[in-house]
N, C-alpha and C positions, 0 to 999 in steps of 0.2 A: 424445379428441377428434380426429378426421378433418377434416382441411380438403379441396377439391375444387381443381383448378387452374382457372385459368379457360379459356377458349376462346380462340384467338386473335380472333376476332370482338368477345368483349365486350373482351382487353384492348384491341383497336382504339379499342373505344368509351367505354371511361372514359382511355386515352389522349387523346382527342378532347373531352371532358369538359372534361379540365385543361387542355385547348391556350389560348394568348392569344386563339387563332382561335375558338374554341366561345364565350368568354366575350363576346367583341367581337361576334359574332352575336346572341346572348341578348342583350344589352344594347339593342342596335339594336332588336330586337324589342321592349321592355320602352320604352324609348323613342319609339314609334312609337306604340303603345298609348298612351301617357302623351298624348301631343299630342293623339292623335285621342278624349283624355279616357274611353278605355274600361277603365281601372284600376278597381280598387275602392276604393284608399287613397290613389292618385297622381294628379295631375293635373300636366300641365307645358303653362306659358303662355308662351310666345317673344318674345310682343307687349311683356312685360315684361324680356326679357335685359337691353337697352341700360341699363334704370335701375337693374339690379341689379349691373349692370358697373361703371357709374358710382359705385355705393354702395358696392362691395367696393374700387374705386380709392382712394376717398377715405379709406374707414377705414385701410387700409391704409398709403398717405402720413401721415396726423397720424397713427396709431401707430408707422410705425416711416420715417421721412424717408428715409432710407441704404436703403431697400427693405431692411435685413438683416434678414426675417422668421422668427424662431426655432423651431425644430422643435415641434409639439405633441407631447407624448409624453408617460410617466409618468415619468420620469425627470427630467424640468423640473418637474412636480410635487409632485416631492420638494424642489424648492430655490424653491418657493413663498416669497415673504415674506423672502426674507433671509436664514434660519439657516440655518448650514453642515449641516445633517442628512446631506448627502454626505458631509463633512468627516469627519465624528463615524464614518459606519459605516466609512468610510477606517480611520481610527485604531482600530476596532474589530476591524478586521479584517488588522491589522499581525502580519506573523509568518507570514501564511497563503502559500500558495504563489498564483501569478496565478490558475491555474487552479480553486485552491479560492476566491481571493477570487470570481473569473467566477462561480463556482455558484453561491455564496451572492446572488450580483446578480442572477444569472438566480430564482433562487428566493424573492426577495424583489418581483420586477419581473412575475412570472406570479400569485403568490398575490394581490399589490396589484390588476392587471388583474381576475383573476377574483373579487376581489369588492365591484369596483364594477360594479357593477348599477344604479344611480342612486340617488342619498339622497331625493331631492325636495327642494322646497324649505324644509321646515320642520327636517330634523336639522341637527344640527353637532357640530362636534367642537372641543372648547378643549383648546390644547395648554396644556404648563404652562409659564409663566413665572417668575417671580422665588419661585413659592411665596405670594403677598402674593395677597388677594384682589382677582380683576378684572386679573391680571396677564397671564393667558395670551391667544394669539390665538385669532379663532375664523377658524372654518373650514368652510367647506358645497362642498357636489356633490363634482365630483371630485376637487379638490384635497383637500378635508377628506379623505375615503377614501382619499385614495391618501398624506397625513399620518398618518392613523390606524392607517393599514395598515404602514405604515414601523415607528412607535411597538411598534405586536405583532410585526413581526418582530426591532426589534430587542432584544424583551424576551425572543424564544423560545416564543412561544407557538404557533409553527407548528411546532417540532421536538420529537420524545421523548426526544432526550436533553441533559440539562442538561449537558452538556458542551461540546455544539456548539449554541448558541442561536440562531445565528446560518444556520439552513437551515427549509426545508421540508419535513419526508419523513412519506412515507406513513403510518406510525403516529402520527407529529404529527398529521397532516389530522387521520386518521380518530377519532384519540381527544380531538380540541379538541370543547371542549363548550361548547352554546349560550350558558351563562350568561358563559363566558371570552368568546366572541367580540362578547356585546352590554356584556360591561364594555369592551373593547378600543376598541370604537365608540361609547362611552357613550351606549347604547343603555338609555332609562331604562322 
């Protein structure tokens, strides 16, 4: 396989691509459209900012008083509802060096990402509880997926070797099978 270099011209222009400056224009333009309603899927109404300012202040103050607004992330996710499930992959992960704990986070935090896709609204996932029936919590959208997804990584169903259960690698991916992954998401 031969690759070609590029031209100075085009790297000019995927330079320009990625600049803040190309995004910030495209946007502007994407924007402009929106207003002047000629989108196919967007429309943006201004006449409504002031009450939607208003709405986002308010929710805002009665959620969270101290303004200290918590990051959305998958990582909060995981500490959904209370249980130490950080705690636990901590302790799971004792012994390892920082660097391989980082991998397994990074590896655990990318497979979660990608595969949420959105549940809808009718899946869920019940984690388990005491064992006793009606014990476990349940769990829907993102939070249950990105529960659920913790759950299979920290069982190993994303690695090939039982050794290290605790990663993602390529012959994992590639040789998880559909039936593992819709058990994992009790997917019935």
């Amino acid at each position: 396989m031969t690759f070609e270099l590029l031209s100075p011209e085009d790297s000019a222009a995927i330079a320009y691509l990625r600049s803040p400056t190309a995004i910030r224009d495209r946007c502007g333009q994407l924007f402009e459209l929106a207003c002047a309603d000629k989108l196919r899927y967007f429309r943006c109404d201004l006449s409504q900012l002031d009450r939607v300012a208003e709405y986002v202040i308010h929710v805002t103050r009665e959620s969270y008083p101290d303004l200290n607004v918590p990051f959305h992330s998958r990582w909060r996710h995981f500490e959904v509802g209370g249980p130490s499930r950080l705690a636990d992959l901590e302790a799971k992960l004792d012994g390892l060096t920082p660097l391989q704990k980082a991998q397994a986070k990074f590896d655990l935090v990318i497979v979660s990402v990608l595969l949420d896709a959105g549940a809808g609204d009718r899946w869920q996932y019940v984690e388990s509880g005491t064992g006793e029936p009606g014990s476990g919590d349940v769990w829907r959208r993102s939070e249950g997926l990105a529960i659920a997804s913790f759950h299979a990584f920290c069982q190993g169903i994303f690695s090939s070797d039982p050794n290290q259960p605790l990663q993602a690698d390529a012959i994992g991916l590639q040789t998880l099978t559909e039936d593992a992954l819709r058990n994992a998401f009790q997917v019935s």
